[in-house]
Each structure stands twice: as structure tokens, then as C-alpha cells.
N, CA, C and O atoms as CSV, one atom per row, in Angstrom:
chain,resi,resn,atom,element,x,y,z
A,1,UNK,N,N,0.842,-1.175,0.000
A,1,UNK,CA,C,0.000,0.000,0.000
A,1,UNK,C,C,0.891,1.244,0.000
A,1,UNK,O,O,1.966,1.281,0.599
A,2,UNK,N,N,0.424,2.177,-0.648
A,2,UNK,CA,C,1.637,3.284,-0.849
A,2,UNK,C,C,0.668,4.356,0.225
A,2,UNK,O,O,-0.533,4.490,0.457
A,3,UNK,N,N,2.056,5.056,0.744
A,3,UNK,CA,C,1.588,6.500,1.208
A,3,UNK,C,C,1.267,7.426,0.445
A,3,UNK,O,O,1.341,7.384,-0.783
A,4,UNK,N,N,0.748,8.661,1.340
A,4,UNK,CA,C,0.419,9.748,0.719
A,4,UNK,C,C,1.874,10.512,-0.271
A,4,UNK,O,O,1.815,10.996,-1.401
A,5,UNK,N,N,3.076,10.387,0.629
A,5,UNK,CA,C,4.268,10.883,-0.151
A,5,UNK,C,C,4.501,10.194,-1.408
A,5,UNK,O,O,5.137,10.691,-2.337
A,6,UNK,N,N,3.873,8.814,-1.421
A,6,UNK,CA,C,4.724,7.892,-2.261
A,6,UNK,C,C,3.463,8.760,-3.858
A,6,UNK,O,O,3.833,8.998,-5.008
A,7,UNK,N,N,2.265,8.966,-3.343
A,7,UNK,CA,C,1.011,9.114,-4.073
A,7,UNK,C,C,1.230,10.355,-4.992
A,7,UNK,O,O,1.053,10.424,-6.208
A,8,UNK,N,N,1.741,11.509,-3.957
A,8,UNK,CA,C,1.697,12.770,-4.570
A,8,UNK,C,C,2.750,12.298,-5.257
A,8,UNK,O,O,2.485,11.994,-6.420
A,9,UNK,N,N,4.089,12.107,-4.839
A,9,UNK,CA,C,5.525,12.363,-5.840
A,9,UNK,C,C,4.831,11.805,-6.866
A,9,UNK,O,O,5.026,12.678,-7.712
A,10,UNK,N,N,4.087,10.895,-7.469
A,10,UNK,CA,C,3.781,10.015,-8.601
A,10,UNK,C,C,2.744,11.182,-9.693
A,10,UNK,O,O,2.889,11.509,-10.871
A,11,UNK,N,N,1.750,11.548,-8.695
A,11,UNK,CA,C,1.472,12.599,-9.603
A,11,UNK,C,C,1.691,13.851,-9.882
A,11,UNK,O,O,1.121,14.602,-10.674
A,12,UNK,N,N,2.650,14.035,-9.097
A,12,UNK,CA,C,3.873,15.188,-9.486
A,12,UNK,C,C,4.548,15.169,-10.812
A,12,UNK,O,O,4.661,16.156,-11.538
A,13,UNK,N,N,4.973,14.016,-11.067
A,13,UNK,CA,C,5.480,13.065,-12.393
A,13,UNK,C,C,5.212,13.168,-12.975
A,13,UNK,O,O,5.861,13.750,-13.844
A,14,UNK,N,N,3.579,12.611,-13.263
A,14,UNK,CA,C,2.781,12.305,-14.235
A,14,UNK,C,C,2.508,13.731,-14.745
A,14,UNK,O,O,2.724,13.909,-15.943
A,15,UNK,N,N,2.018,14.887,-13.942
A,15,UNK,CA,C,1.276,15.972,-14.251
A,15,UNK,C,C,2.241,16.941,-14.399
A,15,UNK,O,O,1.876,18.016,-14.875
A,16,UNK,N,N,3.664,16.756,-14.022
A,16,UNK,CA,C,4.846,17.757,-14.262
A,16,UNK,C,C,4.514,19.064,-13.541
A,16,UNK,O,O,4.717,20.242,-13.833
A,17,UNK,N,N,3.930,18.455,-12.493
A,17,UNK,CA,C,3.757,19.900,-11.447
A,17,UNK,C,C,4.494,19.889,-9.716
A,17,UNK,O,O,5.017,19.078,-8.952
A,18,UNK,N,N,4.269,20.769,-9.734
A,18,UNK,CA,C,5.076,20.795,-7.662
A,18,UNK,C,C,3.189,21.139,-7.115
A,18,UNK,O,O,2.159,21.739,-7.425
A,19,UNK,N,N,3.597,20.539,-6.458
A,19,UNK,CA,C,1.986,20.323,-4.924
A,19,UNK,C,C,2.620,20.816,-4.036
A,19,UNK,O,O,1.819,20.645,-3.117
A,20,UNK,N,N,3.367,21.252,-3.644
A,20,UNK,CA,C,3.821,21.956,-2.302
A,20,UNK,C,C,3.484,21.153,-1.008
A,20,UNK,O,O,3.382,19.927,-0.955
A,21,UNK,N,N,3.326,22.024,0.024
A,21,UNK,CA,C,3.084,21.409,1.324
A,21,UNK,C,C,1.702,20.816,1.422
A,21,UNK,O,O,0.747,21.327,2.006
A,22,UNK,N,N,1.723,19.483,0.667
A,22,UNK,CA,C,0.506,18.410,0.338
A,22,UNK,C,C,0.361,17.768,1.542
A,22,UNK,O,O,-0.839,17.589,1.753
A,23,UNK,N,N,1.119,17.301,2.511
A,23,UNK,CA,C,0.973,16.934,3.795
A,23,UNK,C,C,-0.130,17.956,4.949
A,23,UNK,O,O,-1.141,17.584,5.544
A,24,UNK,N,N,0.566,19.372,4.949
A,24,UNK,CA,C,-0.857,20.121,5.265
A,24,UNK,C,C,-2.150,19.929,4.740
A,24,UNK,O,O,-3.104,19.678,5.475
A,25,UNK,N,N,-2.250,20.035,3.451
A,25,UNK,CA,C,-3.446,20.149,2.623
A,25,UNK,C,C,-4.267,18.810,3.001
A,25,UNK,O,O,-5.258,18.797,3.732
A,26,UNK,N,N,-3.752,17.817,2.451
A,26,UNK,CA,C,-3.875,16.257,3.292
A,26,UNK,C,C,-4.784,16.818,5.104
A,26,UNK,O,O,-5.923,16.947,5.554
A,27,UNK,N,N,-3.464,16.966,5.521
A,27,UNK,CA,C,-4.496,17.526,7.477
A,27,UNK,C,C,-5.645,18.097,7.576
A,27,UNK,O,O,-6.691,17.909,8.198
A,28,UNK,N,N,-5.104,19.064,6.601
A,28,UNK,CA,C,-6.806,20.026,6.285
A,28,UNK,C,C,-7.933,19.032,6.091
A,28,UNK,O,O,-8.892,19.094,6.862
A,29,UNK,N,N,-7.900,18.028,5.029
A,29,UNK,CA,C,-8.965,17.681,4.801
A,29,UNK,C,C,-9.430,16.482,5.379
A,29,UNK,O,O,-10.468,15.892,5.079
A,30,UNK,N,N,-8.501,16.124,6.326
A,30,UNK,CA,C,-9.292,14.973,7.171
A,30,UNK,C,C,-9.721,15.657,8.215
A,30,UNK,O,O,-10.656,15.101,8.790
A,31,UNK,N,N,-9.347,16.757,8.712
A,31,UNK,CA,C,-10.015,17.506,9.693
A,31,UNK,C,C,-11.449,18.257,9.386
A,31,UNK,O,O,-11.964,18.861,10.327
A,32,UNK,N,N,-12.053,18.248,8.229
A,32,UNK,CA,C,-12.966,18.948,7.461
A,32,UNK,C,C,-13.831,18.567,8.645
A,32,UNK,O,O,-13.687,17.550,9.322
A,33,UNK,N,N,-15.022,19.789,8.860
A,33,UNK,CA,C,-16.471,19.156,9.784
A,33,UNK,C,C,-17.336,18.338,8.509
A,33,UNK,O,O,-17.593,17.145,8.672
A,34,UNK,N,N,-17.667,18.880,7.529
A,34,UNK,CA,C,-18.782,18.822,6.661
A,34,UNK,C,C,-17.721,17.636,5.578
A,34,UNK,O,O,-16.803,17.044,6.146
A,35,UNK,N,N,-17.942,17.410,4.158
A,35,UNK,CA,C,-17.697,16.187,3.092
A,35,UNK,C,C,-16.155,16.527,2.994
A,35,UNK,O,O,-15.708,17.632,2.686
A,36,UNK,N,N,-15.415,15.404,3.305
A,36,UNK,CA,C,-14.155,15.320,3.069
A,36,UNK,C,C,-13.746,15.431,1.491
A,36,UNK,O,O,-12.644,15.551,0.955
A,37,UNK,N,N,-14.895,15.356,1.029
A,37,UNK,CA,C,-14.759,14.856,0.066
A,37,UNK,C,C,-15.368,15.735,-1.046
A,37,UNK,O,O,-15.898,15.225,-2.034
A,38,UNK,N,N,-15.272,17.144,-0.852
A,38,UNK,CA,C,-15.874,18.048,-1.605
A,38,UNK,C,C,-16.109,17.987,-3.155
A,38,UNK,O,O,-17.155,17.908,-3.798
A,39,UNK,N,N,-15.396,18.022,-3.368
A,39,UNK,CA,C,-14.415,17.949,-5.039
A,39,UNK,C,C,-14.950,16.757,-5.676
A,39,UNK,O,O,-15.119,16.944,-6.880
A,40,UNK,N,N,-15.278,15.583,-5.273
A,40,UNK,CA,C,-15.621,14.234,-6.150
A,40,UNK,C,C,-16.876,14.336,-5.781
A,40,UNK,O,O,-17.575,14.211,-6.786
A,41,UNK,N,N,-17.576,14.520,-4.740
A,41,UNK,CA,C,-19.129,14.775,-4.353
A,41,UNK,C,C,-19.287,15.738,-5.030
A,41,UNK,O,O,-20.421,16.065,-4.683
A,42,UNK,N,N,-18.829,16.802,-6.117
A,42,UNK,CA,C,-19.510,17.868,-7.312
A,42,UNK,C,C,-19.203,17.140,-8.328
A,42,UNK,O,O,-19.958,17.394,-9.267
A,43,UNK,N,N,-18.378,16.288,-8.587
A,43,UNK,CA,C,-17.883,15.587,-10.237
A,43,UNK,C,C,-19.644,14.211,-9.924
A,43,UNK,O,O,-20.679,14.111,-10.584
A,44,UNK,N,N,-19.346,13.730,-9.125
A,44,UNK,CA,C,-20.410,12.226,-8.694
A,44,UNK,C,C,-21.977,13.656,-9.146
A,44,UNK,O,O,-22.850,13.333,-9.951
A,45,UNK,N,N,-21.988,14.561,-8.706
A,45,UNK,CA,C,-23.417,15.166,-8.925
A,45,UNK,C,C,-23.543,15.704,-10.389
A,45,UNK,O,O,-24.501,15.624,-11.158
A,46,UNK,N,N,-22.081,16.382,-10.594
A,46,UNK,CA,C,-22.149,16.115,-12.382
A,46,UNK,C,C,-22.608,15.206,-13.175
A,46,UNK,O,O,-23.492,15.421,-14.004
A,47,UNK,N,N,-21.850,13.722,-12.925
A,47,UNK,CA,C,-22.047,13.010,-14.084
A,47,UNK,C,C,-23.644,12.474,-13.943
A,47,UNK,O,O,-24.395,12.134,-14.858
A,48,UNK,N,N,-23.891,12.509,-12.595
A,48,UNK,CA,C,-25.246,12.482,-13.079
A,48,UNK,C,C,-25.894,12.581,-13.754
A,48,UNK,O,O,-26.379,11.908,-14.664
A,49,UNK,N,N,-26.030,14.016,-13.130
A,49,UNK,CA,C,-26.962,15.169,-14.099
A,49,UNK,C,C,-26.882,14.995,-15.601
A,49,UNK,O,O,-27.820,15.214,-16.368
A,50,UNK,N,N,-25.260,14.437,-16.068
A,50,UNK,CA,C,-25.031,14.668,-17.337
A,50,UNK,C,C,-25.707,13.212,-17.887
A,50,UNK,O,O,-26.256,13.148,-18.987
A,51,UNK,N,N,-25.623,12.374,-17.224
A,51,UNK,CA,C,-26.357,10.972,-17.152
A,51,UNK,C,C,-27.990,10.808,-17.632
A,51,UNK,O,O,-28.468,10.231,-18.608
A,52,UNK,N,N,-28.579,11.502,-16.617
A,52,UNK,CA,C,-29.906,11.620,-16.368
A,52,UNK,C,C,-30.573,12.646,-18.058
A,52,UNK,O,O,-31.630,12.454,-18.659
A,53,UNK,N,N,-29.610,13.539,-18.334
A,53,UNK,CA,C,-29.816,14.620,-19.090
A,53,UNK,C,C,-29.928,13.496,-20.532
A,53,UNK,O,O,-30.952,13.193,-21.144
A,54,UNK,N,N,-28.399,12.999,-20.812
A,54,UNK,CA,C,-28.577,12.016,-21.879
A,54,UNK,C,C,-29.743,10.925,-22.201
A,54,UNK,O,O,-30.072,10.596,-23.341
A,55,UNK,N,N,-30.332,10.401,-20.950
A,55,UNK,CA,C,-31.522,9.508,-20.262
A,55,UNK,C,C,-32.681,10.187,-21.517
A,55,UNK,O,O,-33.212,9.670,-22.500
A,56,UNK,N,N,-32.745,11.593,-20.912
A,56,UNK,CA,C,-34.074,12.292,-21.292
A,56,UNK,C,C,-33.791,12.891,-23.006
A,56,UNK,O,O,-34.659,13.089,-23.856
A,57,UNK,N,N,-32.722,13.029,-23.102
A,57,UNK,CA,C,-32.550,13.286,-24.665
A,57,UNK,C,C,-32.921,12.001,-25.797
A,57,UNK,O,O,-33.335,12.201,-26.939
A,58,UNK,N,N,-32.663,10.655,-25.184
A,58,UNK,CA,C,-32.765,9.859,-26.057
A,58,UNK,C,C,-31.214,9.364,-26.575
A,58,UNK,O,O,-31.108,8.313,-27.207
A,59,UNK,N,N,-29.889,10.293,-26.225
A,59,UNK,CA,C,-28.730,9.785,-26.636
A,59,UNK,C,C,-27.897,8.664,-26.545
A,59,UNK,O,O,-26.827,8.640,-27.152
């Protein structure tokens, strides 16, 4: 099982970017009161919608 260090350096790589102090950011969000999980709980309500939308078009 890989860590969080092992996780970011990889998509540091892949995406040819610096994440900076990702270990904070990481703290931040397990400490969240409300959805840890902000960011994929708006993509999961997207594809829905985009789901449901295609549903009703007939596509």
C-alpha cells in the first residue's frame, strides 16, 4: 500500500507539477467538519446530471 508521499511524488510526475506542502493540505482535509470529500461529491453530482440529461434526450 503506498503512502500519501509515495502518491503525490507520482502525480507530481505524471502531471509535471510541484503540490507543495501536500501533507498540510492532506491535514486540512481529514479535519474537514462537513464532506471530506468536496471535489468528487460535485464531479459524482455532475455526471449524473449529465447521465440523467442524456436519459431524457434519447442519446
Amino acid at each position: 500500500m503506498a503512502d500519501i508521499r509515495q502518491i503525490i511524488s507520482a502525480l507530481e510526475g505524471i502531471f509535471k507539477i510541484q503540490l507543495g506542502d501536500f501533507y498540510r493540505v492532506f491535514l486540512n482535509i481529514r479535519i474537514r467538519q462537513s464532506s471530506r470529500t468536496t471535489f468528487m461529491d460535485e464531479l459524482k453530482e455532475k455526471l449524473i446530471e449529465r447521465m440523467d440529461e442524456t436519459d431524457l434526450n434519447g442519446r
